[in-house]
C-alpha positions as CSV (number, residue, x, y, z in Angstrom):
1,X,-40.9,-16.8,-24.1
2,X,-37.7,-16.2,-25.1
3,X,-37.4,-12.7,-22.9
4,X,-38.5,-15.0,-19.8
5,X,-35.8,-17.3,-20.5
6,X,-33.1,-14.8,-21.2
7,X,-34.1,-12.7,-18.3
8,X,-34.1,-16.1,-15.8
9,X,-30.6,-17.5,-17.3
10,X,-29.2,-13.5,-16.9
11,X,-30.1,-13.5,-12.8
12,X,-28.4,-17.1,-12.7
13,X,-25.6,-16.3,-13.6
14,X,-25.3,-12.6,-12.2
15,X,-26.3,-14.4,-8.7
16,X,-23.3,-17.1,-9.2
17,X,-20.6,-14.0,-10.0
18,X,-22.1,-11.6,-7.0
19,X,-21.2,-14.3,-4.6
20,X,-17.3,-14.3,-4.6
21,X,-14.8,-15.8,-2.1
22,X,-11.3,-13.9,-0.9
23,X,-8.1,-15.3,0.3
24,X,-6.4,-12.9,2.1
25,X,-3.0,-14.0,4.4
26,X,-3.0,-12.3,8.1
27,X,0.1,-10.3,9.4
28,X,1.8,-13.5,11.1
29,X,1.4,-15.4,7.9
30,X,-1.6,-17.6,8.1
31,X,-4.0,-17.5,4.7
32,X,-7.9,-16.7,5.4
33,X,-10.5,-17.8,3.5
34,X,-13.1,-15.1,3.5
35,X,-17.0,-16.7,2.3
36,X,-19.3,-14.3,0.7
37,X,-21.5,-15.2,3.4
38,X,-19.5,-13.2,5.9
39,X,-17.9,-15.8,7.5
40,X,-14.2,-17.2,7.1
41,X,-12.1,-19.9,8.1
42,X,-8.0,-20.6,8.1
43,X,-6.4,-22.3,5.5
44,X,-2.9,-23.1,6.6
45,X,-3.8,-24.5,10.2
46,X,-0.8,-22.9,12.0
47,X,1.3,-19.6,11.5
48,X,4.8,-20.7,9.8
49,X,7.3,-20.4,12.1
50,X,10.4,-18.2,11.4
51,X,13.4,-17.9,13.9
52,X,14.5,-14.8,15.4
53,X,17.7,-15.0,13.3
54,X,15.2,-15.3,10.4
55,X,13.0,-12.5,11.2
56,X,16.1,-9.8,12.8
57,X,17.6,-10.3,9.1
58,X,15.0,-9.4,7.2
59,X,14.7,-6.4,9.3
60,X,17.7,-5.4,8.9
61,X,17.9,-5.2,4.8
62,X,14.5,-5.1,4.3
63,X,12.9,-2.2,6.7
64,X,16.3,-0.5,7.7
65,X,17.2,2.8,6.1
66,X,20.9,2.0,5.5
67,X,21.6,5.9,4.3
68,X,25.5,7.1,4.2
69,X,26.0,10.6,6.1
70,X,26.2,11.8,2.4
71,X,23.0,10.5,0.7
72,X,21.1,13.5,-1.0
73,X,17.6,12.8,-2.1
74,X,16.8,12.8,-5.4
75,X,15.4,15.4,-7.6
76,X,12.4,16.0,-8.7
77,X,10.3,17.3,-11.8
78,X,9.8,20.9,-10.9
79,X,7.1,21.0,-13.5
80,X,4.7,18.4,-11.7
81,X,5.7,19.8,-8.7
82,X,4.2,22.9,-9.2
83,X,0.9,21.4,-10.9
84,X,0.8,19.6,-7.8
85,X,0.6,23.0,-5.5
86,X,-2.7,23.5,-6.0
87,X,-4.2,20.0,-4.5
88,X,-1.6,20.3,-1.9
89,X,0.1,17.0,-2.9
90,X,3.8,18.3,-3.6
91,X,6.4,16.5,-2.1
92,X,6.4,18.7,1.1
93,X,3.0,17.7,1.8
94,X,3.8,13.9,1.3
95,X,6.7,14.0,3.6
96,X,4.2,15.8,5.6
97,X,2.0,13.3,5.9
98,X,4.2,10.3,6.2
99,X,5.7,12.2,9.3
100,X,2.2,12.4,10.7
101,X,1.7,8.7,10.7
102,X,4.7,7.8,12.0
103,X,5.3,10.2,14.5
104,X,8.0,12.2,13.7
105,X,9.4,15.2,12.4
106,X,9.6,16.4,8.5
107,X,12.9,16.9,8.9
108,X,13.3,13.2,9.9
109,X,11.4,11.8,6.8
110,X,14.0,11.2,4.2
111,X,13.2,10.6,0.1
112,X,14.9,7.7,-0.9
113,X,13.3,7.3,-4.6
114,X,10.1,8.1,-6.5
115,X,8.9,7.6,-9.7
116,X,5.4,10.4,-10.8
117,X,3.8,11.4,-13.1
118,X,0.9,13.9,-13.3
119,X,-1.6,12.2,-12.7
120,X,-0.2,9.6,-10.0
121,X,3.1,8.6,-8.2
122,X,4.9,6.3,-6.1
123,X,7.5,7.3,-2.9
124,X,9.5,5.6,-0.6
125,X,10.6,7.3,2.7
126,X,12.7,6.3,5.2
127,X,10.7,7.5,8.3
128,X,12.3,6.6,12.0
129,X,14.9,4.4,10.5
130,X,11.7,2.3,8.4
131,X,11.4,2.2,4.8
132,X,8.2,3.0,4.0
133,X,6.1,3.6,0.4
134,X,3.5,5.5,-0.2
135,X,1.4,6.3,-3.4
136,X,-0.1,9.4,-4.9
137,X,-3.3,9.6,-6.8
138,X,-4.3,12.7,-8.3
139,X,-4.2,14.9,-5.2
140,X,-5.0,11.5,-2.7
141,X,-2.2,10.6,-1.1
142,X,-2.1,7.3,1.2
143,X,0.4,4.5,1.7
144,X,1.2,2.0,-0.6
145,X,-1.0,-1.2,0.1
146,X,-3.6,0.4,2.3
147,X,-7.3,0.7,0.9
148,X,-8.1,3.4,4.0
C-alpha cells in the first residue's frame, strides 16, 4: 500500500513540475507568456515606445565601435591558443566565423576584449562598425545569447 501511494504522490507532482510556463520579451520589447500547452499570449498590451533620439543614442554608445586609428587588440594566451588548434577554435577561426555571419572580411573583424580559459571563453568583436559577443565552449563556438 504504501508503494501505491508513494508511486501516485511521485507522478503528481513530477506531472505539476513537467508543465512549466516561460516569459520571454520579443525584439520590440513586448513580454510573452509562453503556456506549456503550446500556446502564448502578451503580457504588456503594447510595445513601449522609445523616440528616435532615444533609440539613435543608444546606438551610438552601445552598438558603435568607437576604435581610435591606434587601438591594437589585445593579446592573448599563446598557451590556450595552441590547445585550441586542434578543434579549430583559436582566435583566427572565431574572427572567422564572426565575419561569416556578418558579411564581411577577417580583416574587418576587430578584437576588442576577451576573457578564456581552456575549457570556454567569451569575445567581443567589433564587426561592420557593431559590437558584437560571442562565446566559446570547448571547441563550439556561437554567439553570445543565441541557443542555435
Amino acid at each position: 500500500m504504501k508503494s501505491i501511494i508513494f508511486l501516485l504522490l511521485l507522478f503528481i507532482t513530477s506531472a505539476t513540475f513537467a508543465q512549466n510556463n516561460y516569459i520571454v520579451k520579443t525584439e520590440d520589447g513586448r513580454r510573452v507568456l509562453l503556456k506549456a500547452d503550446y500556446t502564448w499570449e502578451y503580457i504588456d498590451a503594447a510595445p513601449k515606445e522609445a523616440s528616435k533620439n532615444d533609440i539613435s543614442e543608444a546606438t551610438k554608445t552601445d552598438d558603435a565601435c568607437n576604435l581610435g586609428a591606434d587601438y591594437e587588440e589585445p593579446k592573448l594566451n599563446g598557451k590556450i591558443q595552441s590547445q585550441l588548434k586542434k578543434g579549430r577554435a583559436t582566435i583566427d577561426d572565431v574572427k572567422r566565423k564572426v565575419a561569416k555571419d556578418y558579411n564581411c572580411s577577417v580583416d574587418e573583424v576587430i578584437l576588442i576584449s576577451a576573457s578564456e580559459q581552456k575549457s570556454k571563453g567569451r569575445y567581443q568583436f567589433c564587426a561592420n562598425g557593431k559590437k558584437v559577443d560571442y562565446k566559446r565552449t570547448g571547441f563550439t563556438i556561437i554567439q553570445a545569447g543565441k541557443l542555435f
